[in-house]
N, C-alpha and C positions, 0 to 999 in steps of 0.2 A: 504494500500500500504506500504512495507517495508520502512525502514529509507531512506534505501542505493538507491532507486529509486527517491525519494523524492527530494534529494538531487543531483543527477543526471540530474533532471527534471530541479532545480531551476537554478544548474551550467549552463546547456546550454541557457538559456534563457536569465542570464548574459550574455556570451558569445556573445552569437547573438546581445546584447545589444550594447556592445563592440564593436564590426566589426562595425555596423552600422556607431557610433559614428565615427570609426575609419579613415573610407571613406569619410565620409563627413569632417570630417578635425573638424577644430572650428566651431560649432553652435551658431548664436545669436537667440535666441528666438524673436517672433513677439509680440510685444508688446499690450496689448490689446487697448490701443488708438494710433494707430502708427503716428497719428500729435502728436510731441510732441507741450505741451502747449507752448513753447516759438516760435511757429509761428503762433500763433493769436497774441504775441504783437509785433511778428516782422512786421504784415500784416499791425496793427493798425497806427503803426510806417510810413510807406512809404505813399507813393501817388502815385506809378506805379502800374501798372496791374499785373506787374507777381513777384514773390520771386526768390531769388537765394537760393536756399537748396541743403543739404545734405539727399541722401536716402540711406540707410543703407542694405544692403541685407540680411537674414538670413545664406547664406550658399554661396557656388562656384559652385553647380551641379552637384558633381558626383554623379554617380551613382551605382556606385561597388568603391569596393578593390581596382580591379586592373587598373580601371580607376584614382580611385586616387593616385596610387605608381606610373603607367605609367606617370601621368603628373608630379611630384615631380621626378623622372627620366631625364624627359628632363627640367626641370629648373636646375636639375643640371647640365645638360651638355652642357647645354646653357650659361652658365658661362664663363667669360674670365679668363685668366691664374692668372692673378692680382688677379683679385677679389677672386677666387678658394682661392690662397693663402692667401689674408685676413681673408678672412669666417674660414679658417682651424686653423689659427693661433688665433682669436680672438674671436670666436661663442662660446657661453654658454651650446645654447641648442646644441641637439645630431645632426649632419649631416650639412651639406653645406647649401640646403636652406629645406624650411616648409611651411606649409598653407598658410604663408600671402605672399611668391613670388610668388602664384601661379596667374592665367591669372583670370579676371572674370569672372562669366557663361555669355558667348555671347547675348544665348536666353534671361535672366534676363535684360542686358543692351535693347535691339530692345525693348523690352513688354516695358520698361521703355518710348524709345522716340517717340515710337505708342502713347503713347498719347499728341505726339506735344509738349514735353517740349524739348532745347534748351540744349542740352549738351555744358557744359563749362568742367570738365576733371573728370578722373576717378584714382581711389584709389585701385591698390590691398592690399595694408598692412592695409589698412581699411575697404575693401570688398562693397565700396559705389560708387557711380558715386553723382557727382555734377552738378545741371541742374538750368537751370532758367524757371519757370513754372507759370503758370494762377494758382489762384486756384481751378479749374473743373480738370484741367490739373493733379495738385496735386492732389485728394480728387482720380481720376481713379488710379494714381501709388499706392496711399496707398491702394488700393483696392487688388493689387497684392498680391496672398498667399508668394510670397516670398520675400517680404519687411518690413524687422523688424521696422526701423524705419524712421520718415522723421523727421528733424532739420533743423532751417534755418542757416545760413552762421554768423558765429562769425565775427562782422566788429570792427573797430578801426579810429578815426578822425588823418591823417595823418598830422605828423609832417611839417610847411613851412619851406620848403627849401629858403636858404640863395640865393638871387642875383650872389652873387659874392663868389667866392674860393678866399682866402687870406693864403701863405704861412703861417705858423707860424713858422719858425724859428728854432734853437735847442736846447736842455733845456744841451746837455751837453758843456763845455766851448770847445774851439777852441783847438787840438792838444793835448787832452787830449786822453789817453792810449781807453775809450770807446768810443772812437769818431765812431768807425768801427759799432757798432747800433743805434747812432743817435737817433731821438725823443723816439727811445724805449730800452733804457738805460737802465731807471730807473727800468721797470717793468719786464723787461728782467732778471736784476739783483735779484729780489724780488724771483722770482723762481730758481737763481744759474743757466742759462742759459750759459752765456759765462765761467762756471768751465763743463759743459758739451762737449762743443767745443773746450774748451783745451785739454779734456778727446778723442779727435777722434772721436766726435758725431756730426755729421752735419745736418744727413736728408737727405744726400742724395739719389734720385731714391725713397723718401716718396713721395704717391701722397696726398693729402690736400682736404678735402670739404670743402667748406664754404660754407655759410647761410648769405646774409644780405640784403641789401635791394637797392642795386647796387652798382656799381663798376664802379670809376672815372678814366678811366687807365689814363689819363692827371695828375696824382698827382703824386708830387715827389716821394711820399714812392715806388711807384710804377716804378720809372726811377730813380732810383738809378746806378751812375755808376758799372759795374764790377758784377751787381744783377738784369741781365734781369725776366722782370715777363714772365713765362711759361705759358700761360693757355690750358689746355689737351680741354675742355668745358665749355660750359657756356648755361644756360637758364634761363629765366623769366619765373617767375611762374605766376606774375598777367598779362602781358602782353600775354604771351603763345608765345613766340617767342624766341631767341636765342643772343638776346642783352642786357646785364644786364648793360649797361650803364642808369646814370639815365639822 
């Protein structure tokens, strides 16, 4: 067979390689032991019947092209004005959004709770749902061809919470020129904050995420004259509800 077919033959087979890839977005490959080891000593560990795990899915389920432009399509236009403008203004990779805004494969999730485990919430920018399961229950999901892997729940011994809230005071002197940030003066200052606010820099119309592990709206920081706190939303991630008070 000539060079020049040869060569031909191998390009397109690339190619088709490519598309493939293309459509299905990110692949995780399926592990060949897909319990990972760290849940026999999470199993070892408890005294209840069922685990709380993470199951990892290989892929989202398209099935063409243009199945997966089409939904990459409408995540983007599913976007609000805000957020549109953020993503444009601060995204790295190419385009608004990518694989990991996309929906999970539905089918994937139902095979999942067919076998009676106990959905507690689901992950697109992980591509996994989180379930609390028997191990019979686990051993049929890893049984799933499209389950790369299963992991149990990363935990942490929670901090005791204090009785009581006790103002603490303010670290800058009474009448003083920084009096205007109060308990966060000092670290305000460490960053040149209040030469930014001199400069015309406020923040205003910023909107803010926070991360923490609840919110005491009864605290002064938070009822500051002349500096009502706005809140756009609010949810509990361990509670699964929409009160992050703790």
């Amino acid at each position: 067979m000539p060079r020049c077919i040869i060569l031909l033959v191998a390009a397109a087979a690339w190619c088709q390689s490519a598309s493939a890839q293309d459509f299905r977005g990110y692949h995780r490959p399926r592990r060949d032991a897909v319990i990972e080891p760290a849940v026999y000593l999470a199993a070892e560990s408890t005294e209840n019947d069922t685990l709380r795990l993470w199951v990892f899915f290989t892929d989202k389920g398209f099935v063409s092209s243009d199945v997966y432009e089409a939904a990459l399509t409408e995540a983007a236009t599913s976007l609000g004005d805000c957020c549109a403008r953020r993503r444009s203004l601060r995204r790295v990779w190419p385009g608004l959004v990518d694989y990991h805004d996309l929906p999970l494969a539905g089918p994937y999730v139902d095979a999942v709770l067919a076998s009676g485990a106990k959905l507690r919430t689901t992950s697109e920018w992980l591509n996994a749902v989180s379930v609390e399961a028997t191990w019979p229950q686990m051993e049929a999901i890893a049984a799933l061809p499209f389950v790369a892997s299963i992991r149990p729940l990363s935990r942490t011994a929670p901090i005791e919470r204090p009785d009581e809230w006790q103002p603490v005071g303010r670290w800058v002197a009474e009448g003083s020129p920084d009096d205007f940030y109060g308990m966060a003066s000092e670290q305000l200052n460490q960053i040149n904050i209040p030469a930014v606010h001199a400069a015309g820099f406020t923040g205003a119309g910023i909107v803010i995420g926070v991360l923490d592990t609840g919110f005491k709206r009864t605290h002064e920081a938070y009822n500051q004259p002349g500096h009502p706190l706005v809140v756009l939303g609010e949810y509990d991630f361990i509670n699964g509800d929409g009160n992050t008070a703790p």
